[in-house]
N, C-alpha and C positions, 0 to 999 in steps of 0.2 A: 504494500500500500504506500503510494508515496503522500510525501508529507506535504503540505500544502503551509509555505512560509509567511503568509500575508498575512499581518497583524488582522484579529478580531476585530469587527467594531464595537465593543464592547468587553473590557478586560478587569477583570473584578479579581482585586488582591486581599488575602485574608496572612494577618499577621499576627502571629503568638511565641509566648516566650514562658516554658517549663524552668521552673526551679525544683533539683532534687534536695532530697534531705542533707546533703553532704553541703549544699549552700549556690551547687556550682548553678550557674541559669544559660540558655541554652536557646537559640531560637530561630523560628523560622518563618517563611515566607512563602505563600501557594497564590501562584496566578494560577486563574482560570477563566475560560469561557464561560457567558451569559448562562450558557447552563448547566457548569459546575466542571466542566473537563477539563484536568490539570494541562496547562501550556508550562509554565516551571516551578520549579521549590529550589528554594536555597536553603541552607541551615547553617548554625555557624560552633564551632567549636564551643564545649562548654566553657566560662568563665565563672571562675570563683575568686572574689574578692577578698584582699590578705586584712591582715585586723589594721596595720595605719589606714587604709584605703577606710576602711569601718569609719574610725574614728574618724576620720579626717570630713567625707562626705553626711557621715548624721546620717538624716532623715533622708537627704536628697540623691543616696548613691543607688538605691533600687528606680528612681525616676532617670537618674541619669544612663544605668546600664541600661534601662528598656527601650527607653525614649528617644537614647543618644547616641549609647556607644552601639549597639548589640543593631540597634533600628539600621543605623550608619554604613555599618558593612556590609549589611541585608540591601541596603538600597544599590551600594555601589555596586554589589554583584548581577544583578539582574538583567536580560537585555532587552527586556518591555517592562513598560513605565505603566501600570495600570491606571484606570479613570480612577478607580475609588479603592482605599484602603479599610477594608475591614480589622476592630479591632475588639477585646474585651476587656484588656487591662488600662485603665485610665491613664497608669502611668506610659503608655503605648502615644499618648496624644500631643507628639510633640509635630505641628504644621512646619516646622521649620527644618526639622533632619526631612523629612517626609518631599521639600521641596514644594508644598504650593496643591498636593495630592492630594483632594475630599478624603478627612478621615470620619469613617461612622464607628462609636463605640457604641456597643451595647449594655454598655453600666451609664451613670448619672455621673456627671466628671463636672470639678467646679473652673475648667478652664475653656471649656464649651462657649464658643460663641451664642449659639442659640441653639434651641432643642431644637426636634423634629419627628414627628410620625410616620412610620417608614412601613407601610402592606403590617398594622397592626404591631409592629415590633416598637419599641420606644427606642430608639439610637437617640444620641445627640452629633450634630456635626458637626465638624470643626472645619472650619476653610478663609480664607482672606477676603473675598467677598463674594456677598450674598449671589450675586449670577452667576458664579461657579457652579454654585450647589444648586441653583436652578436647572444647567444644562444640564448638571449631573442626574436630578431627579428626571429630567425629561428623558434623556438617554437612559438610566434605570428602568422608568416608566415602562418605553418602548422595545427593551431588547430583552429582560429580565421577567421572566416567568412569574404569575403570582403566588405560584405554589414554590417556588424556590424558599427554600431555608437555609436563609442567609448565613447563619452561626455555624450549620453543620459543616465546611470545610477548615471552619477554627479546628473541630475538633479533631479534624484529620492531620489537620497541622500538629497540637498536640501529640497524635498516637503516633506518628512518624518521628516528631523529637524524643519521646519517650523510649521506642524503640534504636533509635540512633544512641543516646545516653547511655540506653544497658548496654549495647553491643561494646560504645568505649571504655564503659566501664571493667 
C-alpha cells in the first residue's frame, strides 16, 4: 500500500506526560487524523529531577518540565505542526513552547484565556486571539466527527509511554 505524503486537512495532536513512582516523567506526543489515525508519536527519554533542581524550582519545576522543557523537545521533533493541541495536564498549557498552536485542556486551568464548550466536553482554550480559535472550531466543526472522543488518544498516548518506561526500565 503506498503511503500517501500530503498533509491532512485537519491534524489533531494529543499530548501527555507519565510520571512513574521513581519521580522520573516521560512524554509524548500523537498526531493524528480527523479521525483518530496515528500520522506520528514522539516520546522522549524519561527525566528525573536531582534534589538542587527540587529545591531550586519549588513549586514551578513540575510546570516547567511539562510545559517547557519535556513540551520543547516534543515540539522540535515533529514534522507536522498540528491545528490543535490536545491536553489534560494544566501544567501542559504553556501557548508559548507550543508556538501560537490552539491548546484545548480538559481540566479547568487558571491560565485559560477563556473557557469553551467543545460537542458537550468542557475544555478551556488557550490561544492569542480569539479568530484563531474560531477557524479552529470551524475547521473542528467540519472535518471532526461528533462521535469522536476526543481524550481517548491521550490515553493511548499514556499506554505507549507507560509501556516504553517499563521496557527502559
Amino acid at each position: 500500500m503506498a503511503q500517501n505524503n500530503k498533509r491532512p486537512e485537519c491534524v489533531l495532536g494529543f499530548y501527555q506526560v507519565v510520571e512513574q513512582p521513581s519521580g522520573d516523567l516521560c512524554g509524548g506526543v500523537l498526531l493524528t487524523t480527523h479521525l483518530g489515525r496515528p500520522i506520528e508519536f514522539q516520546c522522549t527519554l524519561p527525566v528525573r529531577p536531582n534534589a538542587t533542581q527540587q529545591t531550586l524550582y519549588g513549586p514551578t519545576l513540575r510546570p516547567f518540565l511539562i510545559g517547557e522543557l519535556i513540551a520543547k523537545a516534543l515540539r522540535d521533533r515533529l514534522q507536522m505542526v498540528p491545528d490543535v493541541l490536545f491536553v489534560n495536564q494544566p501544567e501542559a498549557l504553556n501557548h508559548q513552547t507550543w508556538d501560537g498552536i490552539p491548546i484545548l485542556c480538559s481540566t479547568e486551568a487558571e491560565d485559560a484565556m477563556f473557557q469553551q464548550d467543545y460537542r458537550g466536553d468542557h475544555y478551556w482554550i488557550v490561544s492569542e486571539k480569539k479568530e484563531n480559535v474560531e477557524r479552529l472550531m470551524k475547521k473542528m466543526t467540519q472535518f471532526v466527527p461528533d462521535s469522536a472522543d476526543l481524550q481517548e488518544p491521550i490515553i493511548r498516548v499514556e499506554q505507549a509511554l507507560k509501556e516504553a518506561m517499563g521496557q527502559a526500565a
